[in-house]
N, C-alpha and C positions, 0 to 999 in steps of 0.2 A: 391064540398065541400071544406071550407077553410082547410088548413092544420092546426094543432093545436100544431108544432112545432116553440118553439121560437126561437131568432137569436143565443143565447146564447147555446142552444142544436145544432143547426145548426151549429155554430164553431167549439163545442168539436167534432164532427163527422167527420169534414174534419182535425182536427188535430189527431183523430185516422187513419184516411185515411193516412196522412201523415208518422206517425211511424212506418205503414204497409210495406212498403218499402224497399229494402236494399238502406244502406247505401256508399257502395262502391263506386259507380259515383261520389258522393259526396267526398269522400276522395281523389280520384284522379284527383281531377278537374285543378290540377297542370299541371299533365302530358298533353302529346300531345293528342287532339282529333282523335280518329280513322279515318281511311279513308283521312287523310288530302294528299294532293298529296305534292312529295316528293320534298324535297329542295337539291339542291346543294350545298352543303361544302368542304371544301378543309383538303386532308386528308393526312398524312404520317404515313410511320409504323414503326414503334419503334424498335429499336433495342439495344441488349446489347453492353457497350460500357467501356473501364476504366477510368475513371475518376481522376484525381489528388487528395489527401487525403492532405487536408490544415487545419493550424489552423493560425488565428490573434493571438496576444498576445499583448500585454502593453508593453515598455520597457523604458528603460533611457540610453543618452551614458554616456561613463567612458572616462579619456584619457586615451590613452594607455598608457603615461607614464607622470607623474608629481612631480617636487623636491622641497621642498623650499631650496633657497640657506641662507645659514650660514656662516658665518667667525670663520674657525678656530684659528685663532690667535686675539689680541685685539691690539686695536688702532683706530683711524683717519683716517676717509676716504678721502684720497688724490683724489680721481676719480672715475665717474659712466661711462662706457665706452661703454655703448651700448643704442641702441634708444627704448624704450619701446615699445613693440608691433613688433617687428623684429624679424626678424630668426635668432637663434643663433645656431652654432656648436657645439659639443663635444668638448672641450678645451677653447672655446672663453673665453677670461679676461672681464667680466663683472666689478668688481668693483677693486680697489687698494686701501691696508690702506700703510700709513706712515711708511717705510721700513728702516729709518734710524737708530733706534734702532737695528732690525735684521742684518742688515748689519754689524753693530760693533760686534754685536756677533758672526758672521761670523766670521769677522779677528784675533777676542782674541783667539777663538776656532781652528783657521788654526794656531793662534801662539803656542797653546799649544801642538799641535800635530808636530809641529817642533822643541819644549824641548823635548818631550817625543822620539821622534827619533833621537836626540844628544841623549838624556841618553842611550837609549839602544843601541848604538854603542859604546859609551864609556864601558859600562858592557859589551859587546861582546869582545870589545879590551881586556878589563883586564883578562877576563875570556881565554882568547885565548893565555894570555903572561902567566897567571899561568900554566896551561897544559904543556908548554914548561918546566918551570922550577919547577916543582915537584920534588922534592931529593933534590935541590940544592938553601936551602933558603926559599922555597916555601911548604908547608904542604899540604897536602892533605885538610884538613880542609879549608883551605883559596881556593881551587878549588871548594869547596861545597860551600861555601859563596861568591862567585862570580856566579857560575850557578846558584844560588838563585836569586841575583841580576839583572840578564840576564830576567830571568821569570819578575819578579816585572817590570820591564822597559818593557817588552813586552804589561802584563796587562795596564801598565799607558798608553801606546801610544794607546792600540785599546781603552779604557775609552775615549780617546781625540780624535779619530777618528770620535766615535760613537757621543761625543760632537760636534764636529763638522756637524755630518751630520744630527742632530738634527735642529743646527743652519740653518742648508741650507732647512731643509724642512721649517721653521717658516717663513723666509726671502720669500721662492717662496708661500708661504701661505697667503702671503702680496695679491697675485695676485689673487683674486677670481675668479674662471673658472665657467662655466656650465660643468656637470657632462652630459649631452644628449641633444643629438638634440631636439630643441623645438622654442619654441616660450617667450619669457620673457615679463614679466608684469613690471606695473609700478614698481620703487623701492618706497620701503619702508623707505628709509634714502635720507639724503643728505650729499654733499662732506662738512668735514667739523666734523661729528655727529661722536661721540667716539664709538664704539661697541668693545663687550668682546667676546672671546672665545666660540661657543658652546655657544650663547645666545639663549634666547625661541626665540624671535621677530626673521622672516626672512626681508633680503634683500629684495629679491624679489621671483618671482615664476614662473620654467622654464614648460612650458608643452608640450608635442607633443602629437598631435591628429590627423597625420596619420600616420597609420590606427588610428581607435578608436576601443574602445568597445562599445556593448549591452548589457545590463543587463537587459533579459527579463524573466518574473515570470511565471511558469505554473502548474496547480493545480495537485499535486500525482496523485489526482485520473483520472484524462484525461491518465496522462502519463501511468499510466500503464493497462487502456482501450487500449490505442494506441498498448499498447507491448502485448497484449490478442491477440489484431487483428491478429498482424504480427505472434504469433504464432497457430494462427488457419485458418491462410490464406488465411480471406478474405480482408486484407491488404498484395499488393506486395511492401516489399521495395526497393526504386529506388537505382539505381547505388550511389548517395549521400543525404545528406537531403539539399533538397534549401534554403534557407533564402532571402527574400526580405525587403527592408525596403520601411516604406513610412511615408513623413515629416506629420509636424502638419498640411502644408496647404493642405495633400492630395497627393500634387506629389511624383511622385514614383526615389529612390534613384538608381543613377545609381550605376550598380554590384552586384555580388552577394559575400552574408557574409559566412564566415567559423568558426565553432564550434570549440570553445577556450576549454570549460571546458563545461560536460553535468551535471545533477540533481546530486548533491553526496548528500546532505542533505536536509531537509523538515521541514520548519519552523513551530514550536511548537502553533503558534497562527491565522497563514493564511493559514497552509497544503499545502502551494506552494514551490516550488523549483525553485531556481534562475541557469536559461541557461547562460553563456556568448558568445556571438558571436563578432569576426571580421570582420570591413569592411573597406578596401582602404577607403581612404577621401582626395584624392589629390587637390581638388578643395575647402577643409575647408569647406563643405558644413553643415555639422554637427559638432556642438559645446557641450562642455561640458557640462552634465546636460540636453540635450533637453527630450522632451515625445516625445516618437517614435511607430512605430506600423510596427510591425515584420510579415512576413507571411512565415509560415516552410509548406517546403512541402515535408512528409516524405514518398510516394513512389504514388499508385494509388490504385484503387478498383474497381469491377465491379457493373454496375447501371444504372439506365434506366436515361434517359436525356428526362424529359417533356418541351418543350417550356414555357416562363415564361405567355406568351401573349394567350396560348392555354385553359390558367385555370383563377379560379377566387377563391376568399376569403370570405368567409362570417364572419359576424361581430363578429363571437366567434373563429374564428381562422381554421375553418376547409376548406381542399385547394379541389377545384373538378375539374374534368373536364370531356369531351365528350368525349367516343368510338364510334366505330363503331361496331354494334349490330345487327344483320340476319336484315340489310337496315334500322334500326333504330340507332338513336341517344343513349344510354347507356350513362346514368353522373354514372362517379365513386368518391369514395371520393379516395382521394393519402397518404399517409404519405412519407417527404422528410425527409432527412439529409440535411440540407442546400442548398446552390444556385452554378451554376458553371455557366460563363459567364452567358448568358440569358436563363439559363433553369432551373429546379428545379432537383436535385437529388434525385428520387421517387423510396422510397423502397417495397413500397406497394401499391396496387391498379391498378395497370397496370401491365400486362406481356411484354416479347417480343415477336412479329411477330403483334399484335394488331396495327389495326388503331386507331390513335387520331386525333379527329376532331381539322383543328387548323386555320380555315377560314371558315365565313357562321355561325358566333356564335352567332349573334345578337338576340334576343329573341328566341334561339332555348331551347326547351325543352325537359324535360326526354320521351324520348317515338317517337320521331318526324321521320316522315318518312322520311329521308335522300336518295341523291342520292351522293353517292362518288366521287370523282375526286382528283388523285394524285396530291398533288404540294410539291413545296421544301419552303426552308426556308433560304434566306441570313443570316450572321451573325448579321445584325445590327436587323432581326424579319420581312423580306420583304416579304411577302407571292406570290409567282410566281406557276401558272402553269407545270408542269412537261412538259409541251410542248414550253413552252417559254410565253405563251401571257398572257396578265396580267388577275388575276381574277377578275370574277363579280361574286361574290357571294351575296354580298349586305350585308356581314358582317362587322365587324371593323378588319383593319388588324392586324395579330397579331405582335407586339411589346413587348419589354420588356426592361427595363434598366437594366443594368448589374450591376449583385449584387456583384461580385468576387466570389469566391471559399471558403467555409467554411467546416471542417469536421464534 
């Protein structure tokens, strides 16, 4: 007999058939199939380790020392006497005004200081022959008015002294010195061009910039994370804090910098505080003004070191990677604090003594039956055999580029 079931009742039947079912196979259709025979990977076991605690920062150099030079006296510049862009000394005579004014004032002033020292040997003399003859011709009165006199001739001469030595500062003030070792810029005048006294406008502009400074910013609130750490001890601090610097093109500045002045105050509208640091600059490698990028390293901390080459990213930011799991593969998810050389600083998801698979990763999945094999790891990300011979796992080897060190 025909059946008197239509097609249409015949579907909804195998689609209840269908919903009959658990769902579960279906959900894990990700993971590794059962039974699959085990793969070789290459495996290392984690261990704790301390790690250096760094931070980058921004900064800018300062010179360490910069003057504009000024003329303190007024006149005509007779002479520019040094070549712009050259080293100049402490005392060097950069420029000369027109000294023959001063000069004369010199001699008027040496001449008054040679009346004032007749006068008062003449009042000494007078004053010397009254004493003598007191009683006899001579009044007492007239001895007080002599030793009055004596005073007055004393006054006038150190007045012309001090005139004098007035004169002889203004005369060598003709000679413009640099005040510090440095370096002198073009001038600002030529020989010839009258200047006054203490004018606004400089000559020119001495600067020395070795050492130099850094003036680099860093947010309150890191800083005093960082001083939480050190006093809950999971920050050890080092014998000193390092400073590295590194240029705009990247290359790293030879030496290391010393802490001039630490955070004293915190800016009302960027909540940073400005570090300054010193660094030798014998080679003028750094100029005034450059954008530089500072690495402080202020002691170490304890952390597990994932290889960077061992894990992977997915497109929302979350970092995983493979253990090792009773002969299966286990993906864990990690949380780091930043990167150090070629590893990730992982504070979460991984223990120590745990294997991480870190060769043999190629379409390995959650669940996969693995067979272990120790290897090590060169610093450049070389993946070697713990026995020496090179591996065939038929993985991609693990690599990584080096991120540097961030806290």
């Amino acid at each position: 007999m025909a059946s008197s079931r239509s097609p249409r009742t015949v579907r909804v039947l195998v689609a209840a058939l269908a919903l009959s079912f658990p769902l579960a196979p279906m959900l894990h259709a990700q993971d590794a199939p059962q039974g699959a025979a085990a793969r070789e990977v290459g495996v290392i076991t984690l261990e704790p380790t301390d790690v250096p605690y760094s931070v980058t920062l921004p900064g800018r150099s300062t010179a360490f020392e910069e003057v504009a030079i000024r003329p303190r006296v007024s006149g005509v510049i007779s002479e520019i006497l040094y070549e712009p862009g050259s080293d100049v000394k402490k005392g060097t005579v950069l420029f000369r005004i027109d000294g023959d004014t001063y000069q004369a004032d010199v001699d008027a002033a040496a001449a008054d200081v040679a009346g004032a020292e007749a006068a008062l040997r003449s009042a000494e003399t007078t004053l010397s022959r009254y004493e003598k003859l007191v009683g006899t011709g001579v009044t007492a009165a007239d001895v007080d008015t002599a030793e009055v006199e004596v005073m007055q001739a004393k006054a006038t001469l150190s007045a012309a002294q001090a005139a004098l030595e007035l004169a002889k500062l203004d005369l060598e003030r003709t000679e413009i010195t640099s005040p510090i070792d440095g370096i002198a810029v073009l001038p600002q005048v030529s020989v010839g061009d009258l200047v006054t006294a203490n004018q606004e406008d400089e000559l020119t502009t001495v600067t020395r910039i070795d050492p130099i400074y850094v003036d680099v910013q860093e947010s309150i609130t890191r800083v005093q994370q960082t001083r939480d750490r050190l006093d809950q001890g999971s920050l050890t601090r080092g014998e000193r804090i390092e400073a590295e610097l590194e240029l705009e093109t990247g290359r790293k500045f030879e030496g290391q910098g010393t802490f001039v002045s630490p955070p004293v105050s915190v800016s009302t509208t960027t909540g940073t505080s400005v570090i300054r640091l010193r660094f030798d600059n014998p080679r003028r490698g750094i100029l005034p003004g450059q954008f530089l990028r500072v690495k402080l390293t202020f002691g170490s901390t304890p952390a597990i070191l994932v290889p960077q080459g061992a894990t992977s990213r997915a497109s929302d930011g979350t970092l995983t990677a493979f253990v090792l799991g009773n002969g299966t593969a286990e993906k864990r998810t990690l949380a780091s604090q930043g990167a150090y050389n070629n590893a990730w600083i992982v504070t979460e998801g991984v223990a120590a003594g745990e294997q991480l698979i870190v060769d043999g990763l190629r379409n390995l999945q959650n669940g996969a039956a693995v067979s272990p094999v120790a290897v090590t790891i060169s610093e450049t990300g070389v993946v070697t055999r713990a026995d020496g011979t090179p591996d065939s796992f038929g993985g991609a080897p693990s690599s990584a580029a080096s991120t540097g060190n961030e806290g």
